[in-house]
C-alpha positions, 0 to 999 in steps of 0.5 A: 562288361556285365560279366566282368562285374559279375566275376568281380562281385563274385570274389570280392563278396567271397573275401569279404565274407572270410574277412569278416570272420578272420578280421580279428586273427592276428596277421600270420603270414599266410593269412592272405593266401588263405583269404585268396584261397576261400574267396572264390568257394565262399563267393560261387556259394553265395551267387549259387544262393541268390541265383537259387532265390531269384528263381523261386521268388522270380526276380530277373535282375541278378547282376543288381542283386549281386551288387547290392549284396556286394555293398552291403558286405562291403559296409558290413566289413568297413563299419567301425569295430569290424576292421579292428584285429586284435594285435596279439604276439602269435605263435609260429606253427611248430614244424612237424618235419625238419629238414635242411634248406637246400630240400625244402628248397628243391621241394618247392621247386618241385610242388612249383613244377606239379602246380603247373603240370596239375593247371596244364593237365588240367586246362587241356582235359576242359578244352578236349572235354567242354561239356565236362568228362563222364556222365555225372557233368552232363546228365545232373550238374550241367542238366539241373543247370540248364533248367535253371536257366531255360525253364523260366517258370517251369525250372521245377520240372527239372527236378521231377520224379519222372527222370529218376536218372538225373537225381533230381534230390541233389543239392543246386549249389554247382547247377545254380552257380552255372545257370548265374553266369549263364543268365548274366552272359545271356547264354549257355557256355560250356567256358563257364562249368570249366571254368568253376571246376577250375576254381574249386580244383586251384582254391582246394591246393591254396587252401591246403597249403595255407591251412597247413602252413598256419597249423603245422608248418611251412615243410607241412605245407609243401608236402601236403599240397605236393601230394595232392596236386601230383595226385592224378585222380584228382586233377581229374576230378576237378576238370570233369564238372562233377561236384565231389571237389567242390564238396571236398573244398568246402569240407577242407574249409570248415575242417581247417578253419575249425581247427584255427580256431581251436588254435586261436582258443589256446592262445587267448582267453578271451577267442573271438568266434567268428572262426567257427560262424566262417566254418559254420558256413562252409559246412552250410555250402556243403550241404548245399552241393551234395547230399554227403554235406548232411553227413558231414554236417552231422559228424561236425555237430556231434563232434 
């Protein structure tokens, strides 16, 4: 049960954060696909924050925090004035690539097709490989998890100098998300790294398709998420516990949704800003998984 709150929690408080930033887009079609699919990033990065604070400050009882949390979001979205969209005629995306029905038609059905190959591939890669597929997932990601979760008041000493090896200067995001589920559950589950690898792998497709979607398209859109999900390295990637498709997610998020709001920009004179606080804090995560979010970070401040 308490697990299940946990999960619950997680992605309704990731919705709502990306509601509250996109609460006043005009409704385009796939609007809810792309809350949907930056939900469970935006939410494993928040848990990943509070897990991380409830260490440093010792607090035991996550599951309350993340309730509270949760309603406090929950109010924030469902104060008057929060929930009003602006109802304005949008623009559909012009299509970049045209082309007959009957092939977009049979190229649906074969991104439908790589879908599910890439969630096959992908589920059998996690049960042949529990404890994540290469060195990266076991020996920093799920070890930092470990001592997030074992070490009590002694979770620094994972981080120490003395195992240069484990790289104790990379961020906690992935670690510290892990070792939440792990303190709700009770124990260690190798279910748990596979199964966010899993989200941040399926949330990555989402979001490319419905960023695409809203910026260049429908056709755009099918090709694009088609290429990446036959890709192979990168279903590899997202079933071997390691950060860099988390990392990719988060700079996908704050790349599209800054380009969202440059397309709202040239629709309205008056922009809500929002937009940028959203992708603002996708880029915040960023840094927050791998060292390479700084440099992101950097590029999109100076851009």
């Amino acid at each position: 049960m308490a697990i299940t709150l946990a999960v619950i929690s997680c992605l309704v408080s990731g919705y709502l954060i990306v509601a509250l930033g996109l609460r006043h887009c005009a409704r385009w079609q796939s609007e809810l696909l792309l809350r949907i699919s930056l939900s469970a990033g935006y939410g494993l990065g928040l848990f990943s924050l509070i897990f991380f604070l409830a260490r440093v400050l010792g607090t035991a009882h996550v599951l309350a925090v993340d309730l509270v949390v949760t309603a406090l979001l929950l109010a924030a979205f469902l104060l008057p004035g929060t929930r009003s969209v602006v109802h304005r005629a949008s623009i559909s995306p012009e299509e970049s690539i045209d082309v007959p029905g009957w092939l977009q038609r049979v190229l649906a059905a074969g991104l439908a097709i790589a879908l599910l190959s890439a969630a096959y591939a992908a589920i059998l890669r996690s049960i042949v490989h529990p404890h994540g597929d290469g060195w990266d997932a076991f020996a920093i990601w799920n070890l930092h998890a470990r001592f997030l979760f074992r070490g009590g008041e002694h979770w620094r000493d994972g981080f120490s100098a003395l195992i240069p090896w484990s790289h104790p200067d990379y961020p906690l995001l992935l670690p510290s998300a892990i070792a939440h589920f792990w303190s709700i559950l009770g124990r260690e589950n190798s279910a748990v790294p596979a199964i966010i690898g899993l989200a941040f792998t399926f949330s990555t497709l989402g979001l490319l398709f419905s960023s695409l979607d809203k910026l260049r398209g429908r056709n755009s859109a099918i090709l694009g998420t088609l290429a990446l999900a036959s890709t192979p390295f990168f279903v590899e990637q997202g079933s071997s516990q390691y950060a860099d498709v988390p990392l990719s997610f988060f700079f996908l998020a704050a790349m599209s949704l800054l380009h969202l709001h440059s397309r709202r920009a040239d629709e309205t004179d008056s922009p809500s800003h929002s937009l940028l606080v959203v992708s603002g804090v996708a880029a915040g995560f960023a840094v927050w998984t791998k060292n390479e979010g700084m440099l992101f970070l950097c590029a999109m401040i100076g851009a």
